[in-house]
N, C-alpha and C positions, 0 to 999 in steps of 0.2 A: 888165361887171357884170351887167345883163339876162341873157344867157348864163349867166352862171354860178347866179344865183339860180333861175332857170327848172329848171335842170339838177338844182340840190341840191331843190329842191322833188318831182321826178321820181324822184330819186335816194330821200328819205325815205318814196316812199308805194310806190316796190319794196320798201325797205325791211322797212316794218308787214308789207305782203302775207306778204313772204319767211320773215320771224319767226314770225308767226302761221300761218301751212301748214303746219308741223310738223319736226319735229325732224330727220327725213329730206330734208325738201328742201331743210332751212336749210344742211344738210350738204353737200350735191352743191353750192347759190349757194356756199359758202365754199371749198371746191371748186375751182372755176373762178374764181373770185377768185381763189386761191393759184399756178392755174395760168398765169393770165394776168400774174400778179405775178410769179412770178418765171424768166417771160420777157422781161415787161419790164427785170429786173434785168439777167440775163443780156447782154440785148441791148445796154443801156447799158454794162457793161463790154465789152460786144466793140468798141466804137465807139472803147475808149479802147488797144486792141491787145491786151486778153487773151482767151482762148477756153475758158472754162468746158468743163465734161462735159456738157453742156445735158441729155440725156438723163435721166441721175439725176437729178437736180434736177426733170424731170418726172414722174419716175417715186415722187420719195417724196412728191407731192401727193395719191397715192393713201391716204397714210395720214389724211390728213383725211378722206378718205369713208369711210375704215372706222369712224369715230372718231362721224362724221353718223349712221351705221348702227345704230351699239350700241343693243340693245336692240329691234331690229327683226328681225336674222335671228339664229340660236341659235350658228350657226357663228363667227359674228362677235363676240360673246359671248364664244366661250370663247378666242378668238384674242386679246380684249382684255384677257380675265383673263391670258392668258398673257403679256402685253405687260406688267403691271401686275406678274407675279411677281420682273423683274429683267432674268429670264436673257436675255429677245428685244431690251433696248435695249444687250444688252452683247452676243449677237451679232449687231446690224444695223450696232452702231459698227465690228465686226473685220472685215465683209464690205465697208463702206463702204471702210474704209482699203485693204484688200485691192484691193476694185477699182481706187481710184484710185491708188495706186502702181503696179499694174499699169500702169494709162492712162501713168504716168510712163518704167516700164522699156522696154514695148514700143511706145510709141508716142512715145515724147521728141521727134520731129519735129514732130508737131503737138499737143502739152501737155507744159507744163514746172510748177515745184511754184507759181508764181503763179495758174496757170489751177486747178489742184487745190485752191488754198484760198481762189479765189473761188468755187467750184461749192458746196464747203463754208459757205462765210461768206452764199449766196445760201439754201441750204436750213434752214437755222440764223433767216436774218433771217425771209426770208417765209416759209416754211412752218410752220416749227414756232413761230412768234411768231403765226400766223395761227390755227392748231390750236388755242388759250385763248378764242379766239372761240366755238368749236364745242362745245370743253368745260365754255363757260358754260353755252350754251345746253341741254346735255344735263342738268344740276343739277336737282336739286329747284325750281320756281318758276321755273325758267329762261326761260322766257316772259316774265319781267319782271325778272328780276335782269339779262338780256341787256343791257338800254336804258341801264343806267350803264356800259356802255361805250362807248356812242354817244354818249351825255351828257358822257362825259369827255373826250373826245376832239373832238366838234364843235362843242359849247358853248365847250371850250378855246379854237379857233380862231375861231372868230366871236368873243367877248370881248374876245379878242387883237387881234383885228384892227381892230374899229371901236374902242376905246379908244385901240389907235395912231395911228388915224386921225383922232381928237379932238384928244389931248393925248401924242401919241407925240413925244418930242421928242430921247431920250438912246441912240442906237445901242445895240444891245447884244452884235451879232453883225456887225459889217459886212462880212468879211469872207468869210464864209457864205452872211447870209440881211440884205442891207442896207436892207431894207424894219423888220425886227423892231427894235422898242424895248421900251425896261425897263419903261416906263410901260404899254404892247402885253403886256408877257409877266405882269405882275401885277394888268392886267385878266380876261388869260384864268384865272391862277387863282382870282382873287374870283368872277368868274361861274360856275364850275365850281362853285367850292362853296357856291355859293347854288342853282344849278337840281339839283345832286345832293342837298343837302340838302329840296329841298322834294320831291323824285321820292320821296325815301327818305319826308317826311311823308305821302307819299301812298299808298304801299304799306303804311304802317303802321295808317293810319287810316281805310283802305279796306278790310281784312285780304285784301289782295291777295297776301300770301305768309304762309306755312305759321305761321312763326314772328316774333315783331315784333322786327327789330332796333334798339337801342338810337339816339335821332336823331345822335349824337355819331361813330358811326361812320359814318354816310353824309359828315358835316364833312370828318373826315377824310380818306374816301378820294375827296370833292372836291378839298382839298390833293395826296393821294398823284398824283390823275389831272393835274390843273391843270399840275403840277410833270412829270412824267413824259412827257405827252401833247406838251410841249414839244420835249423830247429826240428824239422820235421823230417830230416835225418838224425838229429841225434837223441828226439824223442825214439824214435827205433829203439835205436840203439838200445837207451836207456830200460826200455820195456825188455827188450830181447834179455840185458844182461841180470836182468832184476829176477826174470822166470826162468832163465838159464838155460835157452838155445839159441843155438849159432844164426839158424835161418826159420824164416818162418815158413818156409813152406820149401817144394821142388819145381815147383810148375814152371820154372823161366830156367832156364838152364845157364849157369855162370851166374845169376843174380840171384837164385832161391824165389822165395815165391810172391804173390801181387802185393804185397804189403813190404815184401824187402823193396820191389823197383819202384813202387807207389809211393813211397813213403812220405816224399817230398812235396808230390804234386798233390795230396790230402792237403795242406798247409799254402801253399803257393796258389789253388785254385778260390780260393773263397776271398785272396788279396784281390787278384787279379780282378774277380767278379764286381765286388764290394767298389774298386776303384773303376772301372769303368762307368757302371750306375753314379757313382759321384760325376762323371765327366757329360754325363749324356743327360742329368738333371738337374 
């Protein structure tokens, strides 16, 4: 427990630095998060006998840095507008597929259509669930709208956790995650939306963002995180116990590696995202 609170303490004041240095480098940190994640992915299903296209999979983490970039180089800019008119997410899907049936027709000895639709289900999970991270953060006030995904997400799990460890008594997942109770997972969402809801008082009555949003919807998407922030804990889980290890990685000491402490904020970043575009048009 010392380990691990040490670490998270470590971990939050990378954090602030990471956030606050600017838009670019929050980019390239998420970045290498993405990259690290989903090789850790990778790696855990190779353990369980499938063999991803690993390559791809490293190679579409570069769209988070371009994504980190906007607005910093002009070329990137208009490669973003172009990304945003349609046509480039319809053809990266035709060249994706293209490839990897390719990997299937000429290569059938060593990748069959399991390993083509973990390398898929791997760029899909971490990367592009990771990209809403970056996407906040490139938003108007994004500097501070960021933090309600860490709120949602970490608040969740610490909640979760010492309320289970109180008064956790009714399994909820044993199967999964045999630590998690009912009593564990409705503490995490009560604290979620009591520290979202007071973060949201505080950027409103600090005028820390451009425009005041309503306190009703910070409640909310306390709820939406709380509930959400779960799932993408217990998808973990669920993957972890299916390929048959404990941790996905070492790199964070007491929590194993960016995809054990990430887990949640994949899942709670693209609410977060998704709900403020509703609010602001």
């Amino acid at each position: 427990m010392k380990t691990r609170v040490l670490s998270g303490i470590v971990l939050a004041i990378m954090l602030l630095v990471i956030v606050i240095s600017g838009q670019v480098v929050f980019g390239v940190a998420i970045f290498l998060l993405a990259l690290i994640g989903i090789n850790e992915f990778y790696s855990s299903v190779t353990t369980a006998g499938y063999k991803p296209v690993r390559i791809l999979g490293y190679l579409s983490c570069l769209s988070i840095l371009l994504i980190g970039m906007q607005g910093s180089i002009k070329y990137i800019d208009d490669f973003i507008t172009f990304i945003k008119s349609g046509n480039y997410l319809s053809i990266t899907i035709f060249l994706i597929i293209v490839i990897l049936c390719t990997c299937i027709i000429f290569l059938n000895k060593s990748y069959n259509l399991l390993d083509i639709a973990l390398t898929v289900f791997g760029v899909l999970y971490v990367v592009y669930l990771f990209s809403f991270v970056v996407l906040t953060r490139n938003m108007n006030n994004g500097v501070y709208l960021i933090w309600l995904i860490f709120i949602g997400a970490f608040i969740t799990d610490t909640s979760a956790y010492f309320t289970g460890v109180l008064i956790g008594k009714t399994k909820i997942l044993p199967v999964i995650s045999p630590k998690k109770s009912l009593e564990g997972s409705i503490g995490g969402v009560l604290g979620c939306i009591l520290i979202s809801t007071l973060y949201g008082a505080i950027l409103n009555n600090y005028n820390l963002i451009d425009t005041k949003i309503p306190i009703y919807h910070f409640i909310i998407l306390g709820l939406l995180c709380g509930v959400i922030s779960q799932i993408g804990d217990w998808t973990a889980s669920a993957i972890k116990r299916y390929v048959k290890v404990k941790d996905y990685g070492r790199l964070i000491p007491g929590h194993g590696g960016v995809l054990d402490r990430f887990d949640s904020i994949l899942f709670v970043a693209p609410v977060i995202y998704f709900y403020i575009c509703f609010l602001t048009h």
